[in-house]
C-alpha positions in Angstrom: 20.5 -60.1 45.7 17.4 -58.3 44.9 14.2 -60.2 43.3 11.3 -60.0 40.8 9.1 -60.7 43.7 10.5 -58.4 46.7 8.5 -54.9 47.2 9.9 -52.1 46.0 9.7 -48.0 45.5 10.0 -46.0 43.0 9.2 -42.4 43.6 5.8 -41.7 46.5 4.9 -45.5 45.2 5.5 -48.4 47.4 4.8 -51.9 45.4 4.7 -55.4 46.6 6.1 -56.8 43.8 8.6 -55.8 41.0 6.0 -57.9 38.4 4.3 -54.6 36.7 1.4 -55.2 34.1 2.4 -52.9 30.8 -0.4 -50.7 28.9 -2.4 -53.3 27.3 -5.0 -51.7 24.9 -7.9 -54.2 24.7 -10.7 -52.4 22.5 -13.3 -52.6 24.7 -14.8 -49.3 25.8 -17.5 -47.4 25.2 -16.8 -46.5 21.3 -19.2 -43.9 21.3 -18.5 -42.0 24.4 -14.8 -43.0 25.3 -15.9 -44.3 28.5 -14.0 -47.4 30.0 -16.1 -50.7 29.3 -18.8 -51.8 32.1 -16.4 -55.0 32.5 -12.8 -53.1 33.1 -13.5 -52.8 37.1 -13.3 -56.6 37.3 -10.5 -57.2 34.7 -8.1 -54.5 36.0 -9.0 -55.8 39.9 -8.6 -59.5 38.8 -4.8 -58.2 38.2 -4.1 -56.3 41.5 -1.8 -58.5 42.9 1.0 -56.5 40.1 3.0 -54.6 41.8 2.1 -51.6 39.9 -0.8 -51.7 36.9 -0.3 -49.4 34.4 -3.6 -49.0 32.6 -4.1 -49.1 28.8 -3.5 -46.5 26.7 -5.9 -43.7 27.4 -7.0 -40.7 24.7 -6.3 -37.2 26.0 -8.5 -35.6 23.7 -10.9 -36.4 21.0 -8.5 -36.0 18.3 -5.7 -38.3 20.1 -7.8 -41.3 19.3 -6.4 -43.4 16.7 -8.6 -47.0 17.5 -12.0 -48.2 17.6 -13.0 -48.3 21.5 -10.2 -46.9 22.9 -11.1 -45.1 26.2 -10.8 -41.6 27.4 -9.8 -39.1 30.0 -11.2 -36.0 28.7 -15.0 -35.1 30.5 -16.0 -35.1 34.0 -18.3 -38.3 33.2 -14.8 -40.4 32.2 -13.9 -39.3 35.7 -16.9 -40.9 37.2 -15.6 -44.0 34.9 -12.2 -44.9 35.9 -13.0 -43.6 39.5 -15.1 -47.6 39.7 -11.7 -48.9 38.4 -9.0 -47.0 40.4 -11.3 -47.9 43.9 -11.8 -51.8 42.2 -8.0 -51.9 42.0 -7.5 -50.2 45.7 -10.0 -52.4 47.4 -7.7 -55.5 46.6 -4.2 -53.4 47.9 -3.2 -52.7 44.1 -1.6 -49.5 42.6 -2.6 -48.1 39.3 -1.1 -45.5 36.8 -3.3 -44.4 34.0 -1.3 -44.1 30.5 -1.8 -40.9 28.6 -2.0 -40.9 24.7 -2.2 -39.3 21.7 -2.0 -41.2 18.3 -1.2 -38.4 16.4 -0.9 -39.3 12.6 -2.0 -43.2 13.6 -5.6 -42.7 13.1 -8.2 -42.4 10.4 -10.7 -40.0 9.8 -13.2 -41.8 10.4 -12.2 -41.9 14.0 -11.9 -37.8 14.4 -14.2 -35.2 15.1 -16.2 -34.1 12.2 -14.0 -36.4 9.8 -11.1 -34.2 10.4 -7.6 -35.5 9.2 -5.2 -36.5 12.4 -3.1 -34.1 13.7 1.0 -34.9 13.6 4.5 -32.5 13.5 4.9 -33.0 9.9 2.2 -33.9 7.3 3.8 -37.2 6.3 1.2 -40.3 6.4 2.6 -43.7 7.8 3.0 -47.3 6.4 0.3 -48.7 9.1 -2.8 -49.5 9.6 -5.4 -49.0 12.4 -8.6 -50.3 13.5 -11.8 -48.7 12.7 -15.6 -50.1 12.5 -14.9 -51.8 9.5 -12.0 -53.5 11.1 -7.9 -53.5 9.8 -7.6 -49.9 8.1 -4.7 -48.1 6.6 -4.2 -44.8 8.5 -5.2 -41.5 7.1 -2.7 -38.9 6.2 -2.3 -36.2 8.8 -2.2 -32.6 8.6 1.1 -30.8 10.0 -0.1 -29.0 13.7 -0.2 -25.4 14.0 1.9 -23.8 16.8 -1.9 -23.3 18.4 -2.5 -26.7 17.7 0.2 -27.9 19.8 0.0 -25.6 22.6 -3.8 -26.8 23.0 -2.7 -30.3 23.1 -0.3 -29.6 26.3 -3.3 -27.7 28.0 -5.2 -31.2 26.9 -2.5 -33.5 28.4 -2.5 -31.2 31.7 -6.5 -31.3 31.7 -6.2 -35.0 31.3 -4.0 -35.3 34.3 -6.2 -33.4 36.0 -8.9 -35.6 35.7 -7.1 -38.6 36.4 -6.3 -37.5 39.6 -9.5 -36.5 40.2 -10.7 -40.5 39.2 -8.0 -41.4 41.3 -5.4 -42.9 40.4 -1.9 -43.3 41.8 -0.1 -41.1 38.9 0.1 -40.8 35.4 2.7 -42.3 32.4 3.2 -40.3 29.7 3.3 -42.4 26.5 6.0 -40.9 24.5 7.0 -44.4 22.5 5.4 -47.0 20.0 5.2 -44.1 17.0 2.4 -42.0 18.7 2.5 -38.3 18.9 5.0 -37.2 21.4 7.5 -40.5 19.2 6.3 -38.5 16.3 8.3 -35.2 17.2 11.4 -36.7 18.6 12.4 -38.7 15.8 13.7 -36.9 12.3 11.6 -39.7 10.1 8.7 -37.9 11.4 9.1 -34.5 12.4 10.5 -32.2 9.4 9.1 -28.8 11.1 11.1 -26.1 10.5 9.7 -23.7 13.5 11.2 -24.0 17.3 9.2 -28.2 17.9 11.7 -29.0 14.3 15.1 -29.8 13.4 17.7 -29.9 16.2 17.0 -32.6 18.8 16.4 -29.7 21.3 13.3 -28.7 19.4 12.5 -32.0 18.4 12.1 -32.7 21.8 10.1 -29.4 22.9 7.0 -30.7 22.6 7.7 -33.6 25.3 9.3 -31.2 27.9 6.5 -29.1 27.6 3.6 -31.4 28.5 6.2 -33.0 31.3 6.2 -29.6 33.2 1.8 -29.1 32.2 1.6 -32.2 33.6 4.2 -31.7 36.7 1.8 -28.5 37.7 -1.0 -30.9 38.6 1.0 -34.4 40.3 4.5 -34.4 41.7 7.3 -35.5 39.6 7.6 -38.7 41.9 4.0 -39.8 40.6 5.1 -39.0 36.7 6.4 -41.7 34.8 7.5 -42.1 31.2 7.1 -44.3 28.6 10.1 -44.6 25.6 11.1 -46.6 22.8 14.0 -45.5 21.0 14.5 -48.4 18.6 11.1 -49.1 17.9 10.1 -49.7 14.6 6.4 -50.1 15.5 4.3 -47.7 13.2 6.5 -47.1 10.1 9.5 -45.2 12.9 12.8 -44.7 12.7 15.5 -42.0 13.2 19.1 -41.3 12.3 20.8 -41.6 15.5 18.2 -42.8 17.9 21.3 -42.8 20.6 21.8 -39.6 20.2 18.1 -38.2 19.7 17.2 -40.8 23.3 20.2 -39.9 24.7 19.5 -36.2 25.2 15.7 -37.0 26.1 17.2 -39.2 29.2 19.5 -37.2 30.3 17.4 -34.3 30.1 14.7 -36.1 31.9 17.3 -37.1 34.9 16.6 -33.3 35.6 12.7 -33.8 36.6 13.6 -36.5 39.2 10.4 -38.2 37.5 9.1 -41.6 39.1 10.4 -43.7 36.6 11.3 -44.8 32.9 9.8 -47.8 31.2 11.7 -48.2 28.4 10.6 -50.6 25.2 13.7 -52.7 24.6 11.8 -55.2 22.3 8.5 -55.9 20.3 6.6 -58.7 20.3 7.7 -60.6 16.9 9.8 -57.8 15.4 13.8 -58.4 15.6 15.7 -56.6 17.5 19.6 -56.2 16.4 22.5 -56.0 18.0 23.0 -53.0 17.9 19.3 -52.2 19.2 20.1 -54.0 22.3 23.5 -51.8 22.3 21.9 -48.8 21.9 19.1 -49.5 24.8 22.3 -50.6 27.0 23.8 -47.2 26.6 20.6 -45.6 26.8 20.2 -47.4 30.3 23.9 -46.3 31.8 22.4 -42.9 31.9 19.1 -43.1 33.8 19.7 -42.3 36.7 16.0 -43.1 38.8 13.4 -46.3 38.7 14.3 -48.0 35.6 11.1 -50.5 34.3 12.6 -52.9 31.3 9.6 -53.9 28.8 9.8 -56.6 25.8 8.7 -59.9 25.4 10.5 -60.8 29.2 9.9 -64.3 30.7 10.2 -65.4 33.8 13.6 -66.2 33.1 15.1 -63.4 31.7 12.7 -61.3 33.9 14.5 -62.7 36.9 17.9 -62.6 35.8 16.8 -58.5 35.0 16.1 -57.7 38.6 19.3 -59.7 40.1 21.9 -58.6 37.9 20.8 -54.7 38.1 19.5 -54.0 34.7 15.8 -53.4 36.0 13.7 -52.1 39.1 11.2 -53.3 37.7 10.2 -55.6 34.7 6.3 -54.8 32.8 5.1 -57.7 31.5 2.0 -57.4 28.5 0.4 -60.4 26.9 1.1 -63.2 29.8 -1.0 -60.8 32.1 -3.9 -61.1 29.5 -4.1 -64.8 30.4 -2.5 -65.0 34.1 -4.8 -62.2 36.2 -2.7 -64.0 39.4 0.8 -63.9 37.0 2.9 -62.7 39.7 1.9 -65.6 41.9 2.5 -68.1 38.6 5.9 -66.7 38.4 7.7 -66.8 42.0 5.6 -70.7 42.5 7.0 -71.5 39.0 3.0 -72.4 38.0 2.1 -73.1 34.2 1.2 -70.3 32.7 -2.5 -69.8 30.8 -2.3 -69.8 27.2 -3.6 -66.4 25.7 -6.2 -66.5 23.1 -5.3 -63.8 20.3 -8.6 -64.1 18.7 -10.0 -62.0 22.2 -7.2 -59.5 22.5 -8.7 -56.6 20.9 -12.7 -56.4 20.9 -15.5 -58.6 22.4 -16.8 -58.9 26.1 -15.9 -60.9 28.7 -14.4 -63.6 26.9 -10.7 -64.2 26.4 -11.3 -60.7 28.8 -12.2 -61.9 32.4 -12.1 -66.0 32.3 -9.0 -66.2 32.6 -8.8 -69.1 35.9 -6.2 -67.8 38.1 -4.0 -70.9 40.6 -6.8 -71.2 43.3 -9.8 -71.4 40.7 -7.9 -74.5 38.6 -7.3 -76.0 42.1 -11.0 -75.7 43.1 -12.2 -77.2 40.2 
């Protein structure tokens, strides 16, 4: 019977450990220039023992930021950047993907270039908010892309993949969940185009495909991964017939033999229904590759994942913030650090790098 804590491989990525750290965005880069924060080396290498990090969610252009100090992988000096972080995270015999994101219509102008309104399929401003200098703010409405528009945003997503491979890392997730851009066309709440990226699921779902294969001209398909969340609320989302609309997505994506899926199946302190948890089930049955289960998993249930066959992997979020060593904590059944929400988004390197792992609480 397999285990959470037994290597494993999921496309050219071997990993020592099926314990995977989810996108975590912590606010603390370089607001003005994008740049990953002087203190993200040490934080991301304090949590190499994961079997694979998968960084946080990273801007593939200026207009796909949609947070205060949110970093960036759009000019050669964010290559230079994350180059300190992906060799931090290899010196200690950890693997690292880097998340790629655009907010689309969760942003505010004050966050764009030149004050410009955020780009999304339709024109239709969501029920959230955002964080911007003068802290919680409700997000801006968006302006409907052109068919330019878009195809400048693949050739940005492909850029960006570029330069990650350049900075080095081990491969790239696309974020296509959580009710950012890519979310944004595949569901009908949010995409009302009427042009070939509207309407039918197919063109719903255009968009996505066509940054897969950008990015698949630059890194293999088994160094892609994918990010979904087909019942996710998060962000003012829904859809009609999310089985259906995710449904054709997966299948479709079976075709690119991509490294793997990590798939959403909860948020943290939002219900999830029965028929939620149906739906992701289904949704499941036809992935056919590495399959990484995400939301609010425990040791526990993160366990029983692995051994009854539901997961290759399990991508834990906010017990990493606290545990850098959480992998270790799990399989020795160690108390686990309680996280300090006050730190998770903004500050330095408190409630960011002092966390005590097992061997500092001993030596003290």
């Amino acid at each position: 019977m397999t285990t959470l804590y037994e290597p494993s491989k999921f496309g050219a990525t071997d990993t020592k450990n099926r314990v995977f750290m989810a996108p975590l965005t912590r606010n603390r880069a370089v607001h003005e220039t994008d740049n990953p924060g002087d203190l993200a080396a040490e934080y991301y290498q304090q949590r190499a023992t994961a079997g694979l990090i998968i960084t946080e969610a990273t801007q593939i252009n200026p207009e796909g930021k949609g947070y205060v100090a949110t970093p960036g992988i759009y000019k050669e000096e964010h290559i230079e950047a994350w180059k300190k972080i992906t060799d931090s995270v290899h010196e200690k015999g950890g693997k690292i993907f880097i998340q790629l994101w655009h907010v689309g219509r969760i942003s505010h102008v004050s966050l764009q270039p030149n004050g410009q309104q955020p780009l999304a399929p339709s024109a239709i401003q969501a029920d959230a908010e955002t964080f911007t200098l003068d802290g919680p703010t409700p997000v801006s409405e968006p302006v409907s892309m052109t068919e330019q528009q878009i195809k400048q945003t693949v050739e940005d997503y492909q850029t960006a993949a570029s330069y990650a491979k350049r900075a080095g890392f081990d491969g790239v997730e696309i974020h296509a969940a959580n009710g950012y851009l890519i979310d944004q066309f595949l569901r009908d709440n949010t995409n009302k185009r009427s042009d070939a990226y509207g309407g039918e699921i197919k063109n719903r779902a255009r968009f996505l495909f066509e940054v897969v294969e950008a990015i698949l001209e630059i890194w293999s398909a088994d160094k892609v991964g994918i990010r979904l969340s087909p019942t996710g609320a998060f962000n003012d989302m829904q859809d009609s017939n999310p089985l259906e609309t995710f449904g054709y997505v997966i299948e479709k994506l079976n075709s690119y033999n991509l490294a793997y899926l990590h798939m959403v199946e909860r948020f943290p302190g939002m219900e999830s229904s029965k028929q939620d948890l149906e739906t992701i089930n289904k949704l499941r049955a036809i992935w056919q590759g590495f399959y990484i289960a995400n939301g609010e998993y425990d040791k526990s249930r993160g366990e029983t994942a692995i051994a009854s066959g539901h997961a290759d992997a399990v991508a834990f979020g906010r017990p990493f913030i606290a545990n850098p060593d959480l992998p270790e904590r799990l399989e020795k059944n160690a108390d686990l650090n309680e996280p300090d929400q006050e730190t998770f988004y903004g500050g330095s390197a408190e409630g960011y790098i002092d966390y005590p792992t097992l061997k500092d609480q001993k030596a003290a």
